[in-house]
C-alpha positions in Angstrom: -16.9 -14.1 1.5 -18.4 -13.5 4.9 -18.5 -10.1 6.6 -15.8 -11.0 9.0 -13.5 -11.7 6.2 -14.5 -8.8 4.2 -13.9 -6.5 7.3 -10.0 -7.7 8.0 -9.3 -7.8 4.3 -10.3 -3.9 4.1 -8.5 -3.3 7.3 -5.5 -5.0 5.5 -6.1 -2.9 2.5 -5.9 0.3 4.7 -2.5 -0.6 6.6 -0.7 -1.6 3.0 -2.1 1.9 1.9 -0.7 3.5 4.8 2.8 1.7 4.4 2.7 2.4 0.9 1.9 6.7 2.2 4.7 6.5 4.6 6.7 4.8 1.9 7.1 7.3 -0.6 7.1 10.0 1.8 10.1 8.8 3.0 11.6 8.1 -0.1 10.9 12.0 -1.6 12.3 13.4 1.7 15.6 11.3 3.3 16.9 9.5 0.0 18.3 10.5 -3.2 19.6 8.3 -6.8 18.8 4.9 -6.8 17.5 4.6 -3.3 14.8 7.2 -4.3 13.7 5.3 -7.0 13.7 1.9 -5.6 11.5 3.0 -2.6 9.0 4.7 -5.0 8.5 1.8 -7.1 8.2 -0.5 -4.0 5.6 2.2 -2.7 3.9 2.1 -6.2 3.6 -2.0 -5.9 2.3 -2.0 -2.7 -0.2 1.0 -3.1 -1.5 -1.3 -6.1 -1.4 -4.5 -4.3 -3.8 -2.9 -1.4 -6.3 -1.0 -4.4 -6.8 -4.5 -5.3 -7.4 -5.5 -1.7 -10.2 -3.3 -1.1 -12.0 -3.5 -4.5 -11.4 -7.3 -3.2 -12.8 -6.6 -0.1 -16.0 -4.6 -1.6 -16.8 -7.4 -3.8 
């Protein structure tokens, strides 16, 4: 992979992270029941989804 590509897939990596922070923050401080733990399994899936782009984007 080039350095080009390595650099936007590590800046992707970093905005899924961030979704994923802003994610469960909401979800532990505006929702309750099911909603709650919906959004913090959705935040869980995409905080593992950008882990893998980084170590992606390191290799």
């Amino acid at each position: 992979m080039d350095p080009m590509a390595k650099m936007w897939l590590s800046l992707v990596a970093i905005l899924i992270m961030g979704v994923s922070v802003f994610l469960i923050t909401f979800a532990r401080s505006k929702t309750k029941g099911v909603i709650r733990v919906v959004l913090s399994v959705v935040a869980f899936v995409t905080m593992i989804i950008g882990f893998l782009g980084g170590v992606a984007s390191i290799m």
